[in-house]
C-alpha positions in Angstrom: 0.0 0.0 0.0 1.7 3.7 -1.2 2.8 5.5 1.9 0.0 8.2 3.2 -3.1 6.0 2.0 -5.6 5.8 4.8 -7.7 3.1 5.5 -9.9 1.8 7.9 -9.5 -0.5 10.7 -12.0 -3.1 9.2 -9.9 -2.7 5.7 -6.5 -3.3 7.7 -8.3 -6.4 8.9 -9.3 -7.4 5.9 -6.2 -7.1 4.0 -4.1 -8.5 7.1 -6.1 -11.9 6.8 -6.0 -11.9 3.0 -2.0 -11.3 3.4 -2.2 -14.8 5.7 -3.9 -16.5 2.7 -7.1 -16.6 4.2 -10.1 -17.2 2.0 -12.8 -18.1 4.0 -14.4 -16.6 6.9 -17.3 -17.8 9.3 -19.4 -15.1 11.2 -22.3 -13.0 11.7 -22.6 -9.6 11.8 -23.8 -7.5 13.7 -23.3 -3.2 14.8 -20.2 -3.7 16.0 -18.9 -5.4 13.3 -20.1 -3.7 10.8 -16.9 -1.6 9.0 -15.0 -5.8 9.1 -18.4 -6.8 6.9 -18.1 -3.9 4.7 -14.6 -4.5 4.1 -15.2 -8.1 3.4 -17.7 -7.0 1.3 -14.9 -4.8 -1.5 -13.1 -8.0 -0.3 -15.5 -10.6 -1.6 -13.6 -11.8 -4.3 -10.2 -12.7 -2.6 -12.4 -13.9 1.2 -15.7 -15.5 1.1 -18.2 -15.0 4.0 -20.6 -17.8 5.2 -22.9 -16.8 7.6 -24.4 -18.7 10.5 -27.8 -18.8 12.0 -26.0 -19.4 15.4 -22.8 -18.2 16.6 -21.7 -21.8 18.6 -22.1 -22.9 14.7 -19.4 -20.2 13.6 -17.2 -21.4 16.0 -17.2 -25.2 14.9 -17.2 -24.3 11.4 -13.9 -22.7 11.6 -12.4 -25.5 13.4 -13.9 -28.0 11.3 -12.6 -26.3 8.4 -8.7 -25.9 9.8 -8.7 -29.8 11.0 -9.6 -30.9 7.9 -7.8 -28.4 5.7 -4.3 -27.9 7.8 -5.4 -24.1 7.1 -6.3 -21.4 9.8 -10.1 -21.5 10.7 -11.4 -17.5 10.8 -14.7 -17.4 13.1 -15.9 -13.2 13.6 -18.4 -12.8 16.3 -20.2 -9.7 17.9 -18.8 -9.0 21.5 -21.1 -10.0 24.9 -23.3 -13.0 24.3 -22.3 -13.6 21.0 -18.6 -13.9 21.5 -19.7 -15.7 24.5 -22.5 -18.4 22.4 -19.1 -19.1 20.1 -17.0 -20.7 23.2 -18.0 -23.9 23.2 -16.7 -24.1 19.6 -13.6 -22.5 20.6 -13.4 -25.0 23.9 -13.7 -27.7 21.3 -10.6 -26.1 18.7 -8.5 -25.7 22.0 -8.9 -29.4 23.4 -7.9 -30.7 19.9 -5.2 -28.1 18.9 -7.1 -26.3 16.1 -5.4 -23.4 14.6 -8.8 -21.1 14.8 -8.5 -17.3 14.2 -11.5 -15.8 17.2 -12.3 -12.1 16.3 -14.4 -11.0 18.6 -16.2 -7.5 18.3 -16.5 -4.9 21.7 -17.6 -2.2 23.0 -16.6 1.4 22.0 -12.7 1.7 23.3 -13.3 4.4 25.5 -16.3 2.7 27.4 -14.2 -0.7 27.9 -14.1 -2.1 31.6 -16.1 1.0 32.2 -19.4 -1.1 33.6 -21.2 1.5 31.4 -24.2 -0.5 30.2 -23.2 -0.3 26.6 -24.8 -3.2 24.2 -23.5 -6.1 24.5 -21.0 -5.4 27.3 -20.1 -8.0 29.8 -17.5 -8.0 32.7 -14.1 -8.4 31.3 -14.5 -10.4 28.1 -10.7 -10.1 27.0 -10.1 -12.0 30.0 -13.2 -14.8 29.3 -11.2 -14.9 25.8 -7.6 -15.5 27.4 -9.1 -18.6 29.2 -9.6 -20.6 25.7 -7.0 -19.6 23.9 -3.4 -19.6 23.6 -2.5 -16.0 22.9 -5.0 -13.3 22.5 -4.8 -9.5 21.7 -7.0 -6.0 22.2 -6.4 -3.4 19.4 -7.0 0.2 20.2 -6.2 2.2 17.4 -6.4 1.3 13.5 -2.7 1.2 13.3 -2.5 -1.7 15.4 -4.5 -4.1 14.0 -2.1 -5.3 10.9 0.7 -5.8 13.4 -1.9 -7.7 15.9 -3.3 -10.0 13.1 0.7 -10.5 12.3 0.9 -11.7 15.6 -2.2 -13.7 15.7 -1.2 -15.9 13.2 2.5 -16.5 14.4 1.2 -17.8 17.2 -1.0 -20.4 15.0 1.7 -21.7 13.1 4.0 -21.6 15.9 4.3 -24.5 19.0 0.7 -26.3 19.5 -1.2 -24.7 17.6 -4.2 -23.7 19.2 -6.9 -20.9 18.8 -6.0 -17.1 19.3 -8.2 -14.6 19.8 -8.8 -11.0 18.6 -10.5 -8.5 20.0 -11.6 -4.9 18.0 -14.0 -2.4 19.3 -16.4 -0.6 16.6 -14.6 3.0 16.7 -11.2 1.2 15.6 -12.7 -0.9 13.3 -14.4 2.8 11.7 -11.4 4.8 12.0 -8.6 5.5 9.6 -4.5 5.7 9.5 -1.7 4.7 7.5 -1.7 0.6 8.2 1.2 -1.0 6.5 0.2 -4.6 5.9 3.2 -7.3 6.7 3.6 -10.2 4.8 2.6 -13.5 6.0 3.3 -14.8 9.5 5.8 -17.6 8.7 6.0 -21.1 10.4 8.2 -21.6 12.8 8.0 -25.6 14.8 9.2 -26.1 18.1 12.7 -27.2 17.4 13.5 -30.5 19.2 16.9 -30.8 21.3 19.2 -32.7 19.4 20.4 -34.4 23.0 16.9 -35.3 23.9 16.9 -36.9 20.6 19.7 -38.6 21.0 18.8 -40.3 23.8 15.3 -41.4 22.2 17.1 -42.3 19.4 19.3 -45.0 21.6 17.0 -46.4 23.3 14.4 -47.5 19.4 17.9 -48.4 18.4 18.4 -51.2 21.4 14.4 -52.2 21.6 13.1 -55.4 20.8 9.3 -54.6 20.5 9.0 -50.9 20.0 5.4 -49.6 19.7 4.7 -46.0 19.0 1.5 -44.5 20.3 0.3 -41.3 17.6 -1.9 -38.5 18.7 -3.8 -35.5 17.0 -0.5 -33.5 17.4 0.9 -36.1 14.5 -1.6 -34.7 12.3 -1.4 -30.9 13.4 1.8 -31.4 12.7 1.8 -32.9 9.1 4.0 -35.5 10.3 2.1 -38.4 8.9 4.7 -39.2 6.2 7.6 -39.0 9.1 5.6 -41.0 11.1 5.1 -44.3 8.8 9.1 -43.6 7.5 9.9 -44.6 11.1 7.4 -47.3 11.8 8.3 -48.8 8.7 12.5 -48.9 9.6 11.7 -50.1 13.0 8.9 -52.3 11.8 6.9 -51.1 14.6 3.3 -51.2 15.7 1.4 -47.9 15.1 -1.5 -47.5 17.8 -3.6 -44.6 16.9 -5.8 -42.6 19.5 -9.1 -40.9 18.6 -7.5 -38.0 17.6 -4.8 -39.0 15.8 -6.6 -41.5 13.6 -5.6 -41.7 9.6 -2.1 -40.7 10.8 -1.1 -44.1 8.7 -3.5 -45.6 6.9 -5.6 -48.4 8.8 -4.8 -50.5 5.9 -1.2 -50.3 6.8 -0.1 -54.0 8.5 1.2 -51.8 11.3 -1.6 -49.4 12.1 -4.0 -50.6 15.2 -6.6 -49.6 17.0 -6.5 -47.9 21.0 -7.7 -50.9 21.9 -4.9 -53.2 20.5 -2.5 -51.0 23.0 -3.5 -53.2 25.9 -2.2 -56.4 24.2 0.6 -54.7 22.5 2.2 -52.9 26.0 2.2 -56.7 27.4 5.2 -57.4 24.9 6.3 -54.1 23.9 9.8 -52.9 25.8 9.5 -49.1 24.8 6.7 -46.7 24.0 6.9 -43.9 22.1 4.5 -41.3 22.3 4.2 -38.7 19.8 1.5 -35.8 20.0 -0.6 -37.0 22.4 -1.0 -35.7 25.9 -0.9 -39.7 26.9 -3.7 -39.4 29.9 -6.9 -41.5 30.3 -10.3 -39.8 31.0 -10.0 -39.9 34.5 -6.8 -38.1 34.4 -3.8 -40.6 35.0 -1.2 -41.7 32.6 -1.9 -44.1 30.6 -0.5 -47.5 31.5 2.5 -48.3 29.5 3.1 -52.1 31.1 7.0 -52.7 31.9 8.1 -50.4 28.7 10.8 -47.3 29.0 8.2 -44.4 28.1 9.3 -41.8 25.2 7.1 -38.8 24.8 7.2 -36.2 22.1 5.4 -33.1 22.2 5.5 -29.4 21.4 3.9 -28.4 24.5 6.0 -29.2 27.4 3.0 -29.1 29.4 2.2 -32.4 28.2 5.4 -33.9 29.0 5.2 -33.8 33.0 2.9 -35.0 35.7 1.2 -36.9 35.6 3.1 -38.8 33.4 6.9 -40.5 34.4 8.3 -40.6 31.2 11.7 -42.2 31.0 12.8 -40.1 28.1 10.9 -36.5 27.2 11.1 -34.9 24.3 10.2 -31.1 23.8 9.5 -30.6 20.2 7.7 -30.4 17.0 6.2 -34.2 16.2 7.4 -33.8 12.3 10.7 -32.7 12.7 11.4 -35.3 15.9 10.1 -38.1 14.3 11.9 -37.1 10.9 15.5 -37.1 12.5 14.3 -40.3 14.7 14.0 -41.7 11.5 17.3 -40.6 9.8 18.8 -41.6 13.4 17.9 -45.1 13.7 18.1 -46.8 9.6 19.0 -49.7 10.2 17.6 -51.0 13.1 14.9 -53.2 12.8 12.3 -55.1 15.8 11.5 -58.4 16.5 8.1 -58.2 16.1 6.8 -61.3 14.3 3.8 -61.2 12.1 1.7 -63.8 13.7 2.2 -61.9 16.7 0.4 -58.9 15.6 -1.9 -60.9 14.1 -2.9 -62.1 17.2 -3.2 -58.8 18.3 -5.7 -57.6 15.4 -7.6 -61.0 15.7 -7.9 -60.4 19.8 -9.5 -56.8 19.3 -11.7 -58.2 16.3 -12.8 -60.5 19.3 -14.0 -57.4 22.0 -15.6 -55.4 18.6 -18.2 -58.3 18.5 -19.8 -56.6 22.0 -21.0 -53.7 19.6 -21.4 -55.8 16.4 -24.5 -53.3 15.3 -22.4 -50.8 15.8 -20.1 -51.9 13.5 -22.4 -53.0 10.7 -23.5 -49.2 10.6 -19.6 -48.5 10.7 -19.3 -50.7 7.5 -22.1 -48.9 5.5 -20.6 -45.7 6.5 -17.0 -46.7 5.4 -18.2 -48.7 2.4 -20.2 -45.3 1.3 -17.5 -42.9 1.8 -14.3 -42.8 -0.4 -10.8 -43.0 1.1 -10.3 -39.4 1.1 -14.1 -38.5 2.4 -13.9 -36.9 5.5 -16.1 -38.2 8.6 -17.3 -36.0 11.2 -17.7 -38.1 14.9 -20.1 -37.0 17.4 -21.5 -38.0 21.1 -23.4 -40.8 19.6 -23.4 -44.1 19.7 -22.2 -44.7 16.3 -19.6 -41.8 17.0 -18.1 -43.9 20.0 -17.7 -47.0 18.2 -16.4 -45.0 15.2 -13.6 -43.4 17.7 -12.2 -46.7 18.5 -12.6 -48.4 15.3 -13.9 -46.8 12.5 -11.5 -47.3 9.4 -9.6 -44.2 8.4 -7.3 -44.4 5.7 -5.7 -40.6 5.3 -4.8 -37.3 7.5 -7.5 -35.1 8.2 -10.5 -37.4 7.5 -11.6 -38.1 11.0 -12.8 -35.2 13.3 -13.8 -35.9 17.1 -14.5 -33.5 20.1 -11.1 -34.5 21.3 -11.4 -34.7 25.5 -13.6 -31.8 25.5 -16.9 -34.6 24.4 -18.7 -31.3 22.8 -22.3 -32.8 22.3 -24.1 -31.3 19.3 -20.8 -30.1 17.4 -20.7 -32.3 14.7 -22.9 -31.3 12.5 -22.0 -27.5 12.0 -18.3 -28.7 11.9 -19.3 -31.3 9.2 -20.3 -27.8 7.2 -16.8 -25.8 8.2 -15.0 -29.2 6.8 -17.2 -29.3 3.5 -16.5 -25.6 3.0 -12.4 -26.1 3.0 -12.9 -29.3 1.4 -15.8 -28.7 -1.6 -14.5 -31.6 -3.9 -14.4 -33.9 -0.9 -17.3 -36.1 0.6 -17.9 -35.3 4.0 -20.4 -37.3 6.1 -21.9 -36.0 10.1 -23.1 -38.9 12.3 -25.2 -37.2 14.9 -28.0 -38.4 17.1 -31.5 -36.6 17.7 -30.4 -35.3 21.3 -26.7 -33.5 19.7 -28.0 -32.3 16.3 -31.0 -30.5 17.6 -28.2 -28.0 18.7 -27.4 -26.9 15.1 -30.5 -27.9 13.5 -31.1 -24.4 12.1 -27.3 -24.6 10.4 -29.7 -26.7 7.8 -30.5 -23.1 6.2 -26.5 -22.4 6.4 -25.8 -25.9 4.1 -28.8 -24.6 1.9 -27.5 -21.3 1.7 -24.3 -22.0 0.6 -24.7 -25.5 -1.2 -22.5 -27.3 1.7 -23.2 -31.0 0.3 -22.4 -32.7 3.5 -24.5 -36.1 4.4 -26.0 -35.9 7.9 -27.1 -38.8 9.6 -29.2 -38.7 12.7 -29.5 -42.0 14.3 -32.7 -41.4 15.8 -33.6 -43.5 19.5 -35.9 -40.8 20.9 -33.8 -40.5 23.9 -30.2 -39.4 25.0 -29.4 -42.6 25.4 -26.1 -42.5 27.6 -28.0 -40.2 30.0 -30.8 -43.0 29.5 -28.8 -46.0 30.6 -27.2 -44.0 33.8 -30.6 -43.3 35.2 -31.6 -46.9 34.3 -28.2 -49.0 35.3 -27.4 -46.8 38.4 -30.1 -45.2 39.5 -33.2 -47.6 39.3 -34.6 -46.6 36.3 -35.8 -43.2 37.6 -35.9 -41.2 34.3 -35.4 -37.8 34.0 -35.8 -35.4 31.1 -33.8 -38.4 28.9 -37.0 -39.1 26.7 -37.1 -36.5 23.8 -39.5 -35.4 21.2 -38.4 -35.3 17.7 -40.1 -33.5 14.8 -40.1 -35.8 11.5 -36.5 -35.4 10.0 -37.3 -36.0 6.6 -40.3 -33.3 6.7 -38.1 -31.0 8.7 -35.5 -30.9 5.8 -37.8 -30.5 3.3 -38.6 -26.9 5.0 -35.3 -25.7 4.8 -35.0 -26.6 0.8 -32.8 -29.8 1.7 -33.5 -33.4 0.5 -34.4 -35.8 3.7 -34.6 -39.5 3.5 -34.8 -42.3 5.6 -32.8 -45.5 6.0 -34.0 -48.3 8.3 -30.7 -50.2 9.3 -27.2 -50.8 7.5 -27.9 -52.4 4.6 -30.1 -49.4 3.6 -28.1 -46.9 5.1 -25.1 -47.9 3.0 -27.6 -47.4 0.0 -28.7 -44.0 1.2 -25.1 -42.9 1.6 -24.2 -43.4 -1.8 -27.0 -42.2 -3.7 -26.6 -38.9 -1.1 -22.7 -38.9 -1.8 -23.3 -38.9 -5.6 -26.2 -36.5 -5.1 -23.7 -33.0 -4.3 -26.1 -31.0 -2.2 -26.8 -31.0 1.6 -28.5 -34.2 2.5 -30.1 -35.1 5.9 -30.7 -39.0 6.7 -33.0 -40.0 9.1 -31.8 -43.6 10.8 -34.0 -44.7 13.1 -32.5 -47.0 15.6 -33.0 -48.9 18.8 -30.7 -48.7 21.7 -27.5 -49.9 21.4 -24.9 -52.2 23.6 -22.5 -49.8 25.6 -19.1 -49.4 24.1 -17.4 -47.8 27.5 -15.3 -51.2 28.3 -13.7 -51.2 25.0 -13.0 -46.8 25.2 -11.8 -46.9 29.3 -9.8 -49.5 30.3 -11.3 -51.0 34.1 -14.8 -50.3 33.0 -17.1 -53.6 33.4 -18.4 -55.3 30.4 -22.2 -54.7 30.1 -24.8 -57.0 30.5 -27.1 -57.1 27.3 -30.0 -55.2 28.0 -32.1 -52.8 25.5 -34.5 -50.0 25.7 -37.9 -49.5 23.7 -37.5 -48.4 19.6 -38.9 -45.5 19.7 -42.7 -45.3 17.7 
C-alpha cells in the first residue's frame, strides 16, 4: 500500500487476513462489526463469507474447516453474548489443537471495563477470551491491528497450535490511518533438542518390541509421512488414539486400533509417544506395562505430571520423528507377524460386543471414499467409530477430542465441507446432539455445503438414558425427547431428507446422497444400542445385554 493512504481498521483487517492467505471466513454480523463486513464485502472476491444462523455454529465451522484443511479457521463474532455463544466451539478447537483465528467484536474503546451498560458489554471479556486460547490481543487504534493479526497468526503456526483470539472495538474498526500490511506470519515448529533426541534415538535403536502410540498433534503437525518412514524402519506397531486416527492408513499391517494397545504394551519394551497428551479420561497416565516411556510433544505441558516418562522430548512431532527416522536406519524389531496378528484377531474379538455398531460403521465406510472426511459425534455410532472406525488418510476423521462437545458435529461437518468442496464429508449425529445446530440446515442450503448428515434417531439421549436406568433404578429424568419428523423438517429448509431403516439401507442412502452434491439429511431410526465404555476406558465392566424400547 503507497505511503500516506488511509484506510480503515476493518480494511487493515481485511487485507491483514487476505495477506495470511485466508479465504474463507465464518461469522455473523452485527453493529459492531459492521466496518469488518463492509470490508469483506470490497473484499469478496479474494475472502468469502458464510454466515451462521447461530454463533456456537461459527465457531465449529472454523475448526472444522482448519482440522480438515491444515489451514487457519477464521470465526468473527459480535462481543457479549455472541462472542460468549461461540465458546464452546472454541473450547472444542483448543482441546484438539485447532489453529482457529477468534475475532471478537467490543464495545466502543473508551467505554471498555467501564461497567457503562453499553450493548453487548459483559464483565471483562478479554479476560473470558484469554481462558480458551493460547494467545490473544485488544487493538485500540487502527494502526494496530495489521501488526496484531501478524501476531495472531505466528502464534498459529507456531508451538501447539491452538486458537487465538482477537479482540476490535467498533470505533477502531471505523477509524482510519496509514496501516502498512506485513507479509505473511511464517512457520516456525518447536525445534526438538538434538540431546533429547539422541537419547530417544538410543534407546528405538536397542528395543526389541517398540510400539509407537500417535496423537492429534501427528496430524497438526503434518507429520504423517515421518511417522510411517519410522514405523516402517523399525517395523513397529502404530497405535492410533481418537484424535490421531488416519495418521497411517488403517490399511497399513502396522496401524491398530486404541484398543490393541492393551495387548501390545504386554510385549512391547518401549513406548513412544508422539502428539498425544498420553492421559486417560480420568486423568492418569496411561499404563505403558513394563516399557521405558518416550514422549514427544510441542507443548512441554504435556510432557510432565502426571506422566513419568523415561525419556521427554520437547518438540515439534514432524521434525522429531523425521531425524528419529534418519537416526535409527538400520535397526529393525522383532516383532513377528503372527504376533500382531494375534493382536488384530484379539481386538476383532471385543468389537463383537457392539457388532450393530459396526455393521453401521461398515455402511458408513463402504459409502465414503478414502479421502471423504467423517465428522464423529457423542453418539453411539460416533463412540464406536472413535475406536474403530477405518480411516485411511490425515485429516478425514474429526472428534470432540477430550472436551466430548455434544451437538458439534454437525456445524463442523459444514466448516470441513466448506475447506474441502470436492471432498465427501459425512456427520453422524444423534437426535439429542444435532438438535443443537439444527437451524445450520439453512446455512448448508445457503451455501450448497453438500455434507451427508445422519441422525441416528432412538428418541432418547441414550447415555443419559442407561445411567438413570443402570445406576439409579430406572428413575428417568428429562432423557426421553421429542423429535419433529427429520425428513419433513429438511424439506422446510429446501434440503432433500430420507430415511434409512438399518445398515444395509443406510449404505444405499449414503451413496446415492454422496453422488447427489447437495446437503443431504438421513433420518436412521435405531433402537438402543450395547455400551461401548469397556472397550473406550480400560477398568470399566463389560455390560450385560440389556435394550430400551424403539422408539414409535
Amino acid at each position: 500500500m503507497p505511503c500516506g493512504t488511509t484506510i480503515t481498521g476493518g480494511e487493515a483487517l481485511v487485507r491483514s487476513l487476505a495477506a495470511n492467505d485466508v479465504r474463507r471466513v465464518f461469522g455473523i454480523p452485527g453493529v459492531q462489526l459492521d466496518h469488518a463486513a463492509d470490508a469483506l464485502y470490497r473484499a469478496c472476491d479474494d475472502i468469502a463469507f458464510i454466515c451462521a444462523r447461530n454463533e456456537q455454529a461459527v465457531s465449529y465451522m472454523a475448526d472444522g474447516y482448519a482440522r480438515s484443511t491444515g489451514r487457519v479457521g477464521v470465526a468473527m463474532v459480535v462481543p457479549g453474548p455472541g462472542m460468549l455463544n461461540g465458546l464452546a466451539g472454541l473450547a472444542t478447537a483448543y482441546a484438539c489443537s485447532s489453529p482457529v483465528l477468534y475475532i471478537a467484536g467490543q464495545i466502543d474503546s473508551a467505554a471498555i471495563g467501564r461497567g457503562l451498560g453499553a450493548l453487548h458489554e459483559i464483565p471483562d471479556q478479554s479476560g473470558i477470551l484469554r481462558t480458551l486460547t493460547k494467545w490473544s490481543g485488544l487493538a485500540l487504534r487502527p494502526e494496530e491491528i495489521p501488526r496484531l493479526v501478524h501476531r495472531a497468526f505466528a502464534e498459529l503456526r507456531s508451538g501447539r497450535p491452538r486458537p487465538v483470539g482477537l479482540e476490535i472495538p467498533p470505533d477502531v474498526l471505523a477509524g482510519r490511518a496509514d496501516a502498512a500490511i506485513p507479509g505473511p506470519a511464517g512457520h516456525a515448529p518447536e525445534v526438538p533438542d538434538p540431546a533429547q533426541l539422541d537419547g530417544a534415538a538410543a534407546l528405538l535403536r536397542a528395543a526389541r518390541r517398540p510400539v509407537i502410540f500417535a496423537g492429534g498433534g501427528v496430524l497438526a503437525a503434518d507429520a504423517a509421512g515421518a511417522l510411517r518412514e519410522l514405523a516402517d524402519i523399525l517395523r513397529a506397531p502404530v497405535v492410533m488414539s481418537g484424535n490421531g486416527r488416519g495418521a497411517i492408513s488403517a490399511r497399513h499391517p502396522l496401524a491398530f486400533d486404541p484398543l490393541a494397545f492393551r495387548r501390545l504394551r504386554e510385549e512391547a519394551d518401549v513406548v513412544l509417544a508422539v502428539g498425544t497428551r498420553f492421559v486417560t479420561a480420568s486423568g492418569g497416565q496411561v499404563r505403558a506395562g513394563a516399557a521405558r516411556l518416550i514422549l514427544v510433544n510441542a507443548d512441554a505441558a504435556d510432557l510432565g505430571p502426571p506422566r513419568g516418562p523415561d525419556l521427554a522430548v520437547h518438540g515439534d512431532a514432524r521434525l522429531a520423528l523425521q531425524a528419529l527416522a534418519a537416526d535409527v536406519r538400520g535397526a529393525s524389531s522383532e516383532w513377528r507377524a503372527a504376533e500382531l496378528a494375534s493382536v488384530r484377531s484379539w481386538c476383532e474379538e471385543q468389537y463383537a460386543d457392539i457388532s450393530p455398531q459396526r455393521a453401521y460403521l461398515a455402511a458408513i465406510r463402504g459409502a465414503l471414499p478414502d479421502d471423504g472426511v467423517l465428522v464423529s459425534e457423542l453418539t453411539q455410532i460416533g463412540y464406536a467409530a472413535n475406536i474403530c472406525f477405518p480411516v485411511y488418510a490425515p485429516r478425514t476423521f474429526l472428534t470432540p477430542g477430550y472436551q466430548g462437545t455434544l451437538g458439534y458435529g454437525f456445524a463442523t461437518a459444514l466448516g470441513a465441507k466448506a475447506g474441502n468442496p470436492g471432498r465427501p464429508v459425512v456427520s453422524v449425529t444423534g437426535d439429542g446432539g444435532f438438535s443443537w445446530t439444527l437451524p445450520e440446515l439453512s446455512t448448508a442450503r445457503k451455501y450448497g455445503l453438500a455434507t451427508v448428515t445422519v441422525v441416528f434417531n432412538d428418541g432418547y439421549f441414550g447415555n443419559v438414558r442407561r445411567i438413570q436406568r443402570d445406576r439409579f433404578g430406572a428413575r428417568y429424568l428429562a432423557s426421553d425427547l421429542v423429535n419433529p419428523d427429520y425428513v419433513k423438517l429438511a424439506d422446510a429448509f429446501g434440503v432433500a431428507g430420507v430415511r434409512a431403516d438399518g445398515p444395509d439401507e443406510l449404505a444405499a442412502v449414503l451413496k446415492q446422497a454422496i453422488a447427489a452434491g447437495e446437503p443431504v439429511l438421513v433420518d436412521a431410526p435405531v433402537g438402543e444400542f450395547p455400551g461401548p465404555w469397556h472397550l473406550i476406558h480400560e477398568g470399566v465392566p463389560r455390560p450385560p445385554a440389556t435394550g430400551l424400547p424403539r422408539p414409535d
